[in-house]
C-alpha positions in Angstrom: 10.6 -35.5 14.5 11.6 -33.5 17.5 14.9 -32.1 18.2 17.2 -33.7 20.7 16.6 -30.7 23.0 13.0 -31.1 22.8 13.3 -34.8 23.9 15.3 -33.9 26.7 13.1 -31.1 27.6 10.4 -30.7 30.4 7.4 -32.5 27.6 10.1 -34.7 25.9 10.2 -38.2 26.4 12.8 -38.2 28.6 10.4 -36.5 31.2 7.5 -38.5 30.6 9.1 -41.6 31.2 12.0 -41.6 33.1 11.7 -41.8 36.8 13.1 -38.4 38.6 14.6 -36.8 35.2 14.9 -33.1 35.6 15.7 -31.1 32.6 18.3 -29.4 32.2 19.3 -26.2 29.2 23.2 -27.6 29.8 22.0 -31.3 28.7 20.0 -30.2 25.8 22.8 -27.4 24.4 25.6 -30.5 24.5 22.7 -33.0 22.9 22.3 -30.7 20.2 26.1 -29.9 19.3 26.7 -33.9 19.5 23.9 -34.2 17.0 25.8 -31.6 14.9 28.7 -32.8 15.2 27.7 -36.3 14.1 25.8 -34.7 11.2 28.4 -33.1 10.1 31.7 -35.4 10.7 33.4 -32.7 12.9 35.3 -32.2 16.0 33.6 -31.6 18.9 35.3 -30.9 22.7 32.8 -30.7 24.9 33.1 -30.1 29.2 30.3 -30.4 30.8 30.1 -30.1 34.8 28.7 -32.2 36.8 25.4 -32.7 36.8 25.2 -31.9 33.1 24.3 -35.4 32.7 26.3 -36.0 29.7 25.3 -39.7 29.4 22.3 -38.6 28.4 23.3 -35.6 26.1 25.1 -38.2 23.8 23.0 -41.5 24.2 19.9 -39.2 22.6 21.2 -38.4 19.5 23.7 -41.3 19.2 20.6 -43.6 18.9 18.6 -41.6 17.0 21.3 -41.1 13.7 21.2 -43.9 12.1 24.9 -44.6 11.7 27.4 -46.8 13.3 28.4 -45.1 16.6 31.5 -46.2 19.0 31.0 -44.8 22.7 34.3 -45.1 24.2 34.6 -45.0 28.6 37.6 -44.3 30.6 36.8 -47.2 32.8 35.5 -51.0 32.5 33.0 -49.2 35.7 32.0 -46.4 33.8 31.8 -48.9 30.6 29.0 -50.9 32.7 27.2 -48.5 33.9 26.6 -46.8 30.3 25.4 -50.7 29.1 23.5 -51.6 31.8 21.6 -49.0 32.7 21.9 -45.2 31.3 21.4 -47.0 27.5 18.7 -49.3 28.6 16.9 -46.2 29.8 17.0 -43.9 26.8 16.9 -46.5 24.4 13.6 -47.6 26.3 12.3 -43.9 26.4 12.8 -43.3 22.6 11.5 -46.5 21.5 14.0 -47.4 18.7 15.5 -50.3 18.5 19.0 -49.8 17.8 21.2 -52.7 17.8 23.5 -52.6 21.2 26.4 -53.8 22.0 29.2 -54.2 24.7 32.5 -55.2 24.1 36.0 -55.3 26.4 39.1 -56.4 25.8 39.5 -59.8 26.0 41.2 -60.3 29.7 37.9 -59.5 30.8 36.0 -62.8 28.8 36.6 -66.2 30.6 39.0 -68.4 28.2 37.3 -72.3 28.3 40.4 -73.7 26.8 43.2 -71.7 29.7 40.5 -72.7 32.3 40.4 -76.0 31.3 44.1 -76.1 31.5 44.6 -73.9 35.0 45.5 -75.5 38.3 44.9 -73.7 41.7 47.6 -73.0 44.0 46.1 -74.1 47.3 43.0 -74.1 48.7 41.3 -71.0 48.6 42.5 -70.8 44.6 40.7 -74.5 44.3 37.5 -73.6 45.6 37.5 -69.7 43.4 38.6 -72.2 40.5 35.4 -74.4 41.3 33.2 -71.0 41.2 34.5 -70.4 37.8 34.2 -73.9 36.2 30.5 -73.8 37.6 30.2 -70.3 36.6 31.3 -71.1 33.6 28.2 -73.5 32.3 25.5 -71.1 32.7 27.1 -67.8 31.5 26.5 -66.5 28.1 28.9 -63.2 27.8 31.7 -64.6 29.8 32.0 -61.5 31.3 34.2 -61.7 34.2 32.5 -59.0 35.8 29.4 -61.0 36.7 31.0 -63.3 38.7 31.5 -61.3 42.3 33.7 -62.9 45.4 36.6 -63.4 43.3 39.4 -60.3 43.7 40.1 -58.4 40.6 43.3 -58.9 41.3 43.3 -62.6 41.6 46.5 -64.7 40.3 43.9 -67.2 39.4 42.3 -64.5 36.6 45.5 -64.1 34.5 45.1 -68.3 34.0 41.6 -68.4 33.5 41.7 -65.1 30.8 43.9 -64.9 27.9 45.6 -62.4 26.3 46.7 -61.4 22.3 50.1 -63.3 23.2 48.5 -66.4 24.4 45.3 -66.7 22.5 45.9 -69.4 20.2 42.9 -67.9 17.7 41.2 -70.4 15.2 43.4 -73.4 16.3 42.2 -73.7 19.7 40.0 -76.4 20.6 36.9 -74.3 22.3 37.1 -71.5 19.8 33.4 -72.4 19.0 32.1 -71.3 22.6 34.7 -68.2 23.0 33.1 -65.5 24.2 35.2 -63.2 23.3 34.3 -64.2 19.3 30.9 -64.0 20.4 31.2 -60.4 21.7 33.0 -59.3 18.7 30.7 -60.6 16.6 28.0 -58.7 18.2 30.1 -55.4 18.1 30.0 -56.1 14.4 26.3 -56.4 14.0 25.1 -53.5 16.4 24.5 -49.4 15.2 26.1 -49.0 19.1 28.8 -50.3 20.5 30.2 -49.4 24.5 34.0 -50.2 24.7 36.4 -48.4 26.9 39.8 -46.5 26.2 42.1 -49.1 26.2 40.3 -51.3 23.8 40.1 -48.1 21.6 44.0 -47.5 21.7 44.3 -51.4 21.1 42.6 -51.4 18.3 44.0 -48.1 16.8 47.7 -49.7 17.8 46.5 -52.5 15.6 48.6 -54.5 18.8 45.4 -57.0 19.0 44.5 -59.0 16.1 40.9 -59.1 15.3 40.3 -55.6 16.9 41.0 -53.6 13.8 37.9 -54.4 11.9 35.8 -52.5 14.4 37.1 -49.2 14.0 36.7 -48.4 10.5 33.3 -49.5 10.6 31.9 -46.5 13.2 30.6 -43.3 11.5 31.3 -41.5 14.7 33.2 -41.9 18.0 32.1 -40.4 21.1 34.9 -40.5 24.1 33.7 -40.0 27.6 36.1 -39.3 30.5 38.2 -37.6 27.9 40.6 -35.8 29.9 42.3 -39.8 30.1 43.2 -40.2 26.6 46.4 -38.5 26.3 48.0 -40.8 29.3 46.7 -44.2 27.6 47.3 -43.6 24.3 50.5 -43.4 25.6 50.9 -46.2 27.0 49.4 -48.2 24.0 51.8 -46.3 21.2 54.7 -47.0 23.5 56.3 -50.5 24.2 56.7 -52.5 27.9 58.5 -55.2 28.7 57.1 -56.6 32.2 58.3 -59.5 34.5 54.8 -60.7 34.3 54.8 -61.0 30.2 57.9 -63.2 30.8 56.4 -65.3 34.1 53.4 -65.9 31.9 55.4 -67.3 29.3 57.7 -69.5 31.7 54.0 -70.5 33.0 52.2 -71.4 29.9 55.3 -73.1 28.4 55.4 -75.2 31.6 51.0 -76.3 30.7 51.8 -77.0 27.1 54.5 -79.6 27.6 52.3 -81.4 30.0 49.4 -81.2 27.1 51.5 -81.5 24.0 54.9 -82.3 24.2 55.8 -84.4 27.4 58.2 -86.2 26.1 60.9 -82.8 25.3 62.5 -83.1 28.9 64.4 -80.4 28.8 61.9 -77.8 28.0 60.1 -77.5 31.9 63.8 -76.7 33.2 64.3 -74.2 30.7 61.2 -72.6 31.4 61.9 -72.6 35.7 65.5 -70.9 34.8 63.7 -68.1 33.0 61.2 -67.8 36.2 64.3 -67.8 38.4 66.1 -65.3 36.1 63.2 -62.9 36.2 63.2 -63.4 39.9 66.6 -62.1 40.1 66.6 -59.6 38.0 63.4 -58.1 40.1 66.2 -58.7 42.7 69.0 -57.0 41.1 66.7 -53.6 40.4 66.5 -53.0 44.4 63.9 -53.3 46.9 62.6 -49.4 46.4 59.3 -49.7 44.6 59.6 -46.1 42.2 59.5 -45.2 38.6 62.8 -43.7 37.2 64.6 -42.9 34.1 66.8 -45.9 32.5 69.8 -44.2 32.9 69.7 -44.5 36.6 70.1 -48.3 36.4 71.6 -48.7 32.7 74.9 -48.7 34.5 74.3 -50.9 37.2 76.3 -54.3 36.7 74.1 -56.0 38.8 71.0 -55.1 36.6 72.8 -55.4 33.6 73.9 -59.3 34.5 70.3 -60.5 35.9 69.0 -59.1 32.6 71.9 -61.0 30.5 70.6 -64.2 32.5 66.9 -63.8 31.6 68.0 -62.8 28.0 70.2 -66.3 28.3 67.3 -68.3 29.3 64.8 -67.3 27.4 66.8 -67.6 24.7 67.3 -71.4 25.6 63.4 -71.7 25.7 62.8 -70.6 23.0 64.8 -73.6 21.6 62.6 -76.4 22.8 59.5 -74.4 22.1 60.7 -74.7 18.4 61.8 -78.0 18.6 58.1 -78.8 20.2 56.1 -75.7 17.9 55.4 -78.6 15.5 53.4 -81.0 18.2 50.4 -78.4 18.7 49.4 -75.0 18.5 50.0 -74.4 22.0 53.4 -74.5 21.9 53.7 -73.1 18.8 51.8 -70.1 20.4 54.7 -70.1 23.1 57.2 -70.2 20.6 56.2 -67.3 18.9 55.5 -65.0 21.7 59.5 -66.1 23.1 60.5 -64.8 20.0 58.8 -61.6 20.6 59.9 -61.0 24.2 63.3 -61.7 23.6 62.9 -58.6 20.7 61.5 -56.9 23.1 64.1 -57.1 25.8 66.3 -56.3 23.3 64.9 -52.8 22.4 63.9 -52.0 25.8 67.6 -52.4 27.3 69.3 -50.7 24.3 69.0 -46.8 23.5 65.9 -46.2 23.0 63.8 -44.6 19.4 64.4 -40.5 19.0 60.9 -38.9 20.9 60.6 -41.8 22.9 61.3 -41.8 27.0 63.3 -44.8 28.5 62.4 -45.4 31.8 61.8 -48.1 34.6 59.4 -49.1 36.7 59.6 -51.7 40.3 56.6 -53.1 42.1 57.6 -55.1 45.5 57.6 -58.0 43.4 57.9 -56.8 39.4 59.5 -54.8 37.2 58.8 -53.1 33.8 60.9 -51.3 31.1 59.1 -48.8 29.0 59.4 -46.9 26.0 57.1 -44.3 26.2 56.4 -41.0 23.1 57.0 -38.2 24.2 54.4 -36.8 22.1 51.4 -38.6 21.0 49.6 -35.9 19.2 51.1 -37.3 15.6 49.9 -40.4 16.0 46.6 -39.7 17.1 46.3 -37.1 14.2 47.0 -39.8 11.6 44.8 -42.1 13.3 41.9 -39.4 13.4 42.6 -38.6 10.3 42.4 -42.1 8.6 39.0 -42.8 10.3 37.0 -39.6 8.5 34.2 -39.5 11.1 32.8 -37.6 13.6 34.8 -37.6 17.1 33.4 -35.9 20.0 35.1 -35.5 23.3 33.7 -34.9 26.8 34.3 -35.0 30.4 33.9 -32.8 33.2 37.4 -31.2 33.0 39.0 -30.8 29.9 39.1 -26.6 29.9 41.9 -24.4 31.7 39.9 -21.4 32.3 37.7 -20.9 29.7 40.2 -22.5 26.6 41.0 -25.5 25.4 44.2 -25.6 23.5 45.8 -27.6 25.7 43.6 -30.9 25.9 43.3 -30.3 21.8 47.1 -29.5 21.5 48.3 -32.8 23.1 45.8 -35.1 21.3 46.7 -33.2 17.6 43.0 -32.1 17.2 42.7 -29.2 14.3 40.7 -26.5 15.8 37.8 -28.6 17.0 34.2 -27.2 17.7 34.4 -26.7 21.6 31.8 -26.2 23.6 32.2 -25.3 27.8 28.9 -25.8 29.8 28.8 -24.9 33.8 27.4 -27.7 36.2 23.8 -26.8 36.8 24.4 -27.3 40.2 23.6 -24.6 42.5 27.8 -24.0 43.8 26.7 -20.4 44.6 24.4 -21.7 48.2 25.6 -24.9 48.3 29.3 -24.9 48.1 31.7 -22.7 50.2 35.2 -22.4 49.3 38.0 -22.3 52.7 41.6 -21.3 52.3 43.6 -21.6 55.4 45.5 -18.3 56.6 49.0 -18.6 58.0 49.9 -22.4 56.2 53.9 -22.0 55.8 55.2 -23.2 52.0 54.2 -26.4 51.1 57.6 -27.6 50.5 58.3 -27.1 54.1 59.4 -30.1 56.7 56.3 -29.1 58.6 53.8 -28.8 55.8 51.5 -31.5 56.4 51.7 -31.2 60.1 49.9 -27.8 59.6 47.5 -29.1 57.4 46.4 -31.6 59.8 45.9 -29.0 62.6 43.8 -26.6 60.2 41.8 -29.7 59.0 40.8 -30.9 62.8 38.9 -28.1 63.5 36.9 -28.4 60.0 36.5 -32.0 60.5 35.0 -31.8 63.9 32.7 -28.7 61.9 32.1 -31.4 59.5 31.4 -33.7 62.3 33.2 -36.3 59.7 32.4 -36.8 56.6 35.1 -36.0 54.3 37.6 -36.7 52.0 41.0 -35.4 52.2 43.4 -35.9 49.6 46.8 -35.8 49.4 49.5 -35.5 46.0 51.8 -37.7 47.4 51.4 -41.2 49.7 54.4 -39.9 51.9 51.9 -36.8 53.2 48.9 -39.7 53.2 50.8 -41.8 55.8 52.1 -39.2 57.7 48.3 -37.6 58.4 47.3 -40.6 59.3 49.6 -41.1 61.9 48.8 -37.7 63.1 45.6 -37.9 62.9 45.2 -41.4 64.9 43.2 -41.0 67.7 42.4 -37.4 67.6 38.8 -37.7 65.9 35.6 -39.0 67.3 34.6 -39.8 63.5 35.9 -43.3 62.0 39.4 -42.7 60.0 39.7 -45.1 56.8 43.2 -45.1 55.1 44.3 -45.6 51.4 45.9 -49.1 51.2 43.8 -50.5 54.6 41.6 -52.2 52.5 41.1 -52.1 48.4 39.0 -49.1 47.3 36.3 -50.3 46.4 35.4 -51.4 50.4 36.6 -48.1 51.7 34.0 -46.4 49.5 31.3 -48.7 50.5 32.3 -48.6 54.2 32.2 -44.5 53.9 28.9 -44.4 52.3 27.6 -47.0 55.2 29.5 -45.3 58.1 28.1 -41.7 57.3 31.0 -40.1 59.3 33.8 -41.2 58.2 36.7 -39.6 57.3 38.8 -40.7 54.4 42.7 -40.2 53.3 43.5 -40.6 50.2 45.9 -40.2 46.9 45.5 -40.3 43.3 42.8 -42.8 42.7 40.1 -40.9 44.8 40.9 -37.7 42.9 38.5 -38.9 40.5 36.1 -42.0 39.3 34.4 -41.4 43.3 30.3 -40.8 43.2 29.6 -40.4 46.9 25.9 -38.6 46.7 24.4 -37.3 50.2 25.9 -36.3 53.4 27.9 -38.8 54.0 30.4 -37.0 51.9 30.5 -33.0 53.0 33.5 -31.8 52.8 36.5 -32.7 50.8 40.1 -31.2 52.0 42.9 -31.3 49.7 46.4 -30.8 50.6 48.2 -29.3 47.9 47.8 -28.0 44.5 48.1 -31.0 42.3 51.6 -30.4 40.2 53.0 -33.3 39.4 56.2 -34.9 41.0 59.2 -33.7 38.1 61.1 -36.3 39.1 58.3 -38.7 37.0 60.4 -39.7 34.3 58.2 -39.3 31.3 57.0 -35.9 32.3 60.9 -34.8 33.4 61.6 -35.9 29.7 58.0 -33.7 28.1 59.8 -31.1 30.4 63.0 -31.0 29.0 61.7 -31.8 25.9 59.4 -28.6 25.7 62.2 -26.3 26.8 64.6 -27.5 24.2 61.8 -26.3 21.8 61.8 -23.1 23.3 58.3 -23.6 24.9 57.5 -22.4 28.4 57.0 -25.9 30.6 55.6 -24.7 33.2 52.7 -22.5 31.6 52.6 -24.9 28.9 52.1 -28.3 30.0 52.4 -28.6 34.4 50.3 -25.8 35.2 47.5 -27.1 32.8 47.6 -30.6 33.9 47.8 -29.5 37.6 44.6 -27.5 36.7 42.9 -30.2 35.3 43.1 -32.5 38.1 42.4 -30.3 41.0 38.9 -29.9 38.9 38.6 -33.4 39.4 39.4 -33.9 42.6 36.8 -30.5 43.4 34.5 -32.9 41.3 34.0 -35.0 44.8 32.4 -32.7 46.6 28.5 -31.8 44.9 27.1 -35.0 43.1 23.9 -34.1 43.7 21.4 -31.0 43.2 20.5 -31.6 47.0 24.5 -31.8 47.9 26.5 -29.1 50.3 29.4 -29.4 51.1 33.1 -27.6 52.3 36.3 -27.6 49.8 39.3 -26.6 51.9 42.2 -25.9 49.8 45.2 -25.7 52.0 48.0 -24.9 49.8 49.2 -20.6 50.2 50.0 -20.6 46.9 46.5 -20.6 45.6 46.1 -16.9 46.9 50.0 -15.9 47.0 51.4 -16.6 43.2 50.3 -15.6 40.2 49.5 -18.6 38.4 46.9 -19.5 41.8 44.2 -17.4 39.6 44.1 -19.9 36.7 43.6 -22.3 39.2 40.6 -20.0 41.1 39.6 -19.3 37.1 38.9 -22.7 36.5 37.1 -23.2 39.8 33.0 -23.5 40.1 31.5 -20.1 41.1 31.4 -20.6 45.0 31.5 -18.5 48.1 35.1 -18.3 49.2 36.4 -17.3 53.1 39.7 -17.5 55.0 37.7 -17.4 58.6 37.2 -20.5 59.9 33.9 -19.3 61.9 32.4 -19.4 58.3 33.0 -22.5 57.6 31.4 -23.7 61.2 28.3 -21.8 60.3 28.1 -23.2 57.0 27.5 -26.5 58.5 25.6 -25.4 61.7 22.9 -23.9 59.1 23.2 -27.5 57.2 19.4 -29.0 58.1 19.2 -31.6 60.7 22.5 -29.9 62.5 21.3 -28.9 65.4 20.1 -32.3 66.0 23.7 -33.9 65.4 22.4 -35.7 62.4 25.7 -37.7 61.2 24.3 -40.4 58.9 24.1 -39.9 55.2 20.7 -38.6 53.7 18.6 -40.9 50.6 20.7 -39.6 48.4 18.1 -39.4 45.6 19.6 -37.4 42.7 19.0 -36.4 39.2 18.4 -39.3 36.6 21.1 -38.9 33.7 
């Protein structure tokens, strides 16, 4: 049999078969160290750049083993593209016929029995509900996903899907058309299975009955997008109480009386006093939408009363859901998750477990209390450590420099095999690195003011097409007041529109120019022209007044450990290489990164951030940077539009 480098070679199978596959030594070096590792059970931390095509690297010898493999996503995007079309292709190319498999969690599956029971509020929720009931006769996954039109974030989802609180398992009267039994039962039967990170962290929480038999079962685990495990594993070894957990209960209590129990009169007034207690407590927390510690309301009367009332009245329905558990499993389901919530309440509004951090989060109309570790590298060690397999890491930015103690430190790997491999991109031609002269500190009044000045002149060099991205949303708005009128190229704004409609209207406009925060740092493929130059504000730290990294903070320097060096600096490092990640998508791509903040060339620490960096060109004359583009083919024509975009397969 041939190795998995010779398959992804120029006469492997991948070549002969796959439309526009290019090999690629980076590809075939991670293939082989994955087969290794799975060979051997080990640890493996691999960062590949982009362009490795890392899919690929693992999908060859994943398939080829013989053994159970888990592939694990950081998105339910990502997760869909790996299923429906880089495994198609190489499973297709290497002619096995490995079992496949793709499973979320289960808010993603339509529920027939909460569908049956949902009503729409108003009309446009009664015509989306009359998509779904239709929908909902020819589908065979239940996949929410393939039923476009309908917002993610729909109210009508949450009523149509169910979650582990509300899903009334074997008692429910469609549980022999769920699809979400039907996808687990094909994750149990296939040699692959695609899930994503939160499903992973469910099932190793054990929080989701009926997940934990999947786990065991895999002889290796393959984690792409790695550089997002440590924040959800954290959220998933931690414990929330949300106003929507308690809404939802207030809501399905409310549908199971009308189904099961009409006759307990009380229980729909008992279940409107919790809704209007959760109301007020949302009230009582303020109208300033921000994440803080607990101790900056746990003295706040007014807070401290609402919650009393919500404690009060869900105490009083959990009453009648007893008195009405015994009429159907419905209510029984209800009774049992009041139970929990009022537990929960209880241990998120008292002083909280030692290494855990308390904190508070509002949304304009929501609020959640949290219990967060402060560590989650013990867990993740025992759970590693109970599942004897091979686990293999990956993304595009996992290394500070050259090492990688601090992505294995935080997750408790033991001296993992770790492999670094450079984007095969050419950065060298292709990429030119600008740092502004003369930008005053960035904690300045007038920061981002300057910023936008220095970034007018590149834009109109540009002629559009860009990115810039901003660490905070305060600096987003106010460059986009600044900038308002002063550009000839179309301006689309974070929060105009939901993100997935700015990106397509960037890639259709071809000179646009986009602001935005955290969630175009990373998860963006914009391949061509359109996308030429990405401008970032400052370097990435993040804010230390985020309560669970003030508490690692503190936490770290009580230890006698070096915060700073040890955990910002690092984290900042990792996400300025993913927002960098933007710019060159493509072996055809060129493009400008403008890194505005002084502090990359005037403190010390800027040369782990330069260290970590692709190899580029750098300049500080903005006449470079305008005859970087004016050499860019089809310039002197004015060209604005984006190119084909044709790029690399895998």
């Amino acid at each position: 049999m041939n190795s998995v480098a010779d398959l992804l070679g120029a006469d492997g199978a991948l070549a002969r078969l796959v439309e526009g596959f290019a090999p690629r030594v980076q590809q075939q070096a991670m293939a082989e160290a994955v087969a290794r590792a799975i060979d051997e059970h080990g640890q493996l931390v691999v960062e590949a750049g982009t362009g490795t095509g890392k899919s690929f690297a693992y999908l060859v010898p994943a398939l080829l083993c013989g053994q159970k493999v888990i592939i694990s996503t950081g998105t339910r995007h990502l997760q869909d593209q790996l299923f429906h079309r880089d495994l198609p292709t190489v499973r297709d190319a290497l002619g096995v016929s490995a079992r496949v498999a793709l499973l979320k969690g289960r808010s993603n599956y339509l529920c027939l029995h909460r569908m049956d029971l949902a009503g729409p509020d108003g009309r446009r929720q009664a015509a989306d509900l009359h998509r779904i009931q239709a929908w909902a006769g020819i589908t065979r996954a239940g996949d929410i996903a393939e039923l476009p039109g309908i917002p993610e974030d729909s109210p009508l989802w949450p009523r149509v899907t169910s979650t582990p609180d509300n899903c009334l398992g074997q008692e429910c009267p469609r549980v022999g058309d769920c699809f979400v039994m039907k996808a687990r039962r094909g994750a149990q039967e296939a040699d692959l299975v695609v899930i994503n990170h939160h499903l992973l962290f469910a099932d190793m929480a054990l929080k989701e009955e009926g997940y934990g038999e999947l786990l065991p079962g895999a002889n290796a685990f393959i984690l792409d997008e790695a550089h997002q495990l440590e924040e959800v594993a954290s959220n998933f070894f931690g414990l929330t109480l949300s106003s929507r957990q308690l809404l939802g209960l207030a809501r399905d209590a409310q549908l199971e009386h009308q189904r099961e129990a009409g006759d307990i009169q009380g229980l729909p007034d008992a279940a409107r006093r919790l809704e209007k207690a959760v109301l007020d407590a949302r009230l009582a927390f303020g109208a300033e939408v921000r994440r803080g510690p607990w101790q900056t309301v746990a003295d706040n009367q007014a807070v401290s009363g609402a919650l009393e009332e919500t404690r009060v009245a869900l105490t009083e329905l959990a009453g009648y859901l007893e008195q009405g558990a015994p009429r159907g499993r419905g209510l029984e389901n209800c009774w049992r998750r009041a139970q929990a919530l009022a537990e929960r309440l209880h241990l998120t509004t008292e002083a909280p477990p030692p290494d855990h951090v308390h904190w508070v989060e509002t949304h304009t109309r929501a609020f959640s209390i949290h219990l967060t570790p402060l560590d989650v590298a013990p867990v993740m060690r025992e759970r590693i450590s109970a599942l004897p397999s091979a686990w293999i890491f990956t993304s595009a930015t996992l290394a500070v420099g050259q090492r990688f103690e601090h992505f294995a430190g935080r997750l408790g790997l033991d001296e993992p095999h770790t492999l670094q491999l450079e984007s095969p991109f050419d950065y060298r031609r292709n990429a030119l690195l600008y740092v502004p002269p003369g930008l005053p500190e960035p904690n300045g009044p007038g920061y981002t003011g300057a910023v936008v000045e220095r970034s007018v002149a590149v834009l109109r060099a540009s002629r559009g097409r860009a990115f810039m991205l901003f660490t905070s949303h305060r600096a987003l708005r106010e460059a986009a007041e600044l900038l308002d009128g002063r550009l000839e190229y179309p301006l689309l704004v974070q929060g105009s529109a939901p993100r997935s409609e700015l990106l397509e209207r960037f890639r259709e406009l071809g000179n646009a120019v986009l602001l935005g925060t955290s969630s175009f740092w990373e998860g963006v493929d914009v391949r061509g022209s359109a996308l030429s130059c990405v401008i970032i504000d400052k370097l990435p730290f993040a804010s230390p007044g985020e309560p669970v990294l003030q508490a690692r903070i503190e936490a770290l320097r009580q230890s006698g450990g070096n915060p700073f060096r040890d955990y910002q600096l690092p984290n900042a490092v990792l996400t300025l290489k993913q927002g960098i990640g933007r710019l060159i998508r493509d072996v055809n791509d060129r493009g400008v990164l403008m890194l505005c903040d002084p502090r990359l060339l005037g403190k010390p620490y800027g040369r782990i951030f330069l260290a970590s960096l692709p190899p580029m060109s750098r300049t500080r004359a903005l006449e470079q940077v305008e005859a970087f583009f004016a050499a860019e083919p089809g310039a002197a024509a004015g060209r604005d539009g984006p190119d084909d975009g044709h790029g690399e397969a895998g």
